[in-house]
C-alpha positions, 0 to 999 in steps of 0.5 A, spaced: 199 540 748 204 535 743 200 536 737 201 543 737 209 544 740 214 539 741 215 538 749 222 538 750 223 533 756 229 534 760 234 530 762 232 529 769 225 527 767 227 522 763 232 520 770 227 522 775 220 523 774 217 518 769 222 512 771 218 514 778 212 514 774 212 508 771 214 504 777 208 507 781 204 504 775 208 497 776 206 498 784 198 499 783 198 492 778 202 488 783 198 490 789 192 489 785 193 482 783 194 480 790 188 479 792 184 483 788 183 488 792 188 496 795 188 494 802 189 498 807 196 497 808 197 497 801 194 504 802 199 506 808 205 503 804 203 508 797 202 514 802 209 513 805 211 512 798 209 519 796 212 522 802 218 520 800 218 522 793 216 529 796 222 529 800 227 527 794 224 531 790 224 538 795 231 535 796 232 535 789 229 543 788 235 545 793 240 542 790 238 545 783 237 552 786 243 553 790 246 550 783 243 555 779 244 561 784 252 560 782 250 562 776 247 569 772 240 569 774 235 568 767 229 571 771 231 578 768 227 575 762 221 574 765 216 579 768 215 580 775 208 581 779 208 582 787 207 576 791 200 577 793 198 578 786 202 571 784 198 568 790 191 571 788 193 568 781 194 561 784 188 560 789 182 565 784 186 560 777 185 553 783 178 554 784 176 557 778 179 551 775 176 546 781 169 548 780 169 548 774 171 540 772 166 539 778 160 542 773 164 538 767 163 531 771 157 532 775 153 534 769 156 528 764 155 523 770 148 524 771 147 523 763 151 517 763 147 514 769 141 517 766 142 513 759 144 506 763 152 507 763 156 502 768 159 506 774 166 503 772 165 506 764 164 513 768 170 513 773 173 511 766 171 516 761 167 522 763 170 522 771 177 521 768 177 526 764 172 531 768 178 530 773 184 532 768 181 538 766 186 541 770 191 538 768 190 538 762 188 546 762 195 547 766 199 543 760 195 547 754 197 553 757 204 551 759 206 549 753 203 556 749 207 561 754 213 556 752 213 553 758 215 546 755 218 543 762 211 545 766 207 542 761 211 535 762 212 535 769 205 537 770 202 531 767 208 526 770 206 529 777 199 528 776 199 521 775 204 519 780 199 524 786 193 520 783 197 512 784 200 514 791 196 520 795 189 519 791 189 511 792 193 511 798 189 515 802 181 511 799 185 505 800 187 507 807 180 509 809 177 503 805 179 497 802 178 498 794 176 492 791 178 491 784 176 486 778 178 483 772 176 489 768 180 494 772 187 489 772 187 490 764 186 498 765 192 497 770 196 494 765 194 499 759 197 504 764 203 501 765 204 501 758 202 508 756 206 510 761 212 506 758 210 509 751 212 517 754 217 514 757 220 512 750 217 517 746 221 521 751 228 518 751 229 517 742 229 525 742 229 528 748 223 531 746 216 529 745 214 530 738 208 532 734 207 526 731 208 522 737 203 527 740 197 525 735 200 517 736 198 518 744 192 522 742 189 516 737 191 510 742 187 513 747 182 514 743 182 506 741 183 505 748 176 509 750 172 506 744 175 499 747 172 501 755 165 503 751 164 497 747 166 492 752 
């Protein structure tokens, strides 16, 4: 959504999430290389990891609420619905969203295999992006209702869930074994992510053309996957 509204990042993000981000990014790589592989215990240590980042940051929430619930409440500004009507919104929206990114990467996966993609290019481009419909829905969203916050720390927090829960319960289950190509893919993800973080640190803010920049070197990086 940068392309079409700067994303102010906040100061806690800056501090918090994406220094987190980028060090879940470093921890896939180091475990990467030894040996090759995600091992199991590699696997237990990245879920404990995420339980400890739930707890920071549940934590980090009470405190932030109890801050604010000193000062005037801004809610007036908002419209209130009933709390079924808010969890009938979350769940219809999550199934919604769900099923539709699974009709987006089954179909495109088939295609893929059809036309004698490797499994690993798939996983890269049509399964990655085909599981990032929601979030990337969610940020669009975000970003047009002025809910700039959410847009930022949705795309941050995906990343983290996916390197520490998502990794950490397969590994867990089963050793994933990697290859040289995945190394570099680990290694443009700690660089892309050191990106945001610095594109987010010069003006507090992501900008428009920091937002195309992004979107051009993801595009560079999936002609790269493609060709070689």
């Amino acid at each position: 959504p940068a392309p079409f509204t700067p994303l102010i990042v906040q100061k806690d993000t800056l501090k918090k999430e994406i220094p987190v981000s980028v060090l879940c990014a470093v921890l896939l790589f180091v475990l990467g290389i030894s040996g090759m592989e995600i091992g199991r215990t590699d696997g237990v240590i990245l879920l404990l990891l995420f339980i400890g980042f739930l707890v920071w940051m549940v934590r980090s929430a009470l405190k932030a609420h109890a801050a604010s619930a000193e000062a005037e409440d801004p809610s007036g500004e908002y419209k209130i619905y009933p709390a079924w009507k808010c969890i009938l919104y979350i769940v219809g929206g999550a199934v919604a969203i769900k099923f539709g990114g699974d009709f987006v990467v089954d179909g495109a996966s088939a295609i893929a295999v059809k036309a004698g993609l490797s499994q690993n290019l798939i996983g890269l481009t049509i399964v990655a992006m085909g599981t990032s419909l929601p979030e990337f829905v969610t940020s669009v969203v975000a970003a047009r209702k002025n809910e700039v916050d959410m847009a930022v720390g949705n795309a941050i927090g995906s990343n983290i869930f996916n390197i520490l829960m998502v990794l950490g319960i397969a590994s867990a289950i089963s050793p994933l074994q990697l290859i040289g190509e995945n190394v570099i893919d680990i290694i443009v993800l700690v660089v892309f992510s050191v990106v945001v973080w610095i594109f987010g640190a010069t003006k507090k803010e992501i900008s428009r053309t920091e937002g195309i920049a992004m979107i051009c070197m993801y595009l560079c990086y999936s002609a790269y996957i493609i060709m070689r």
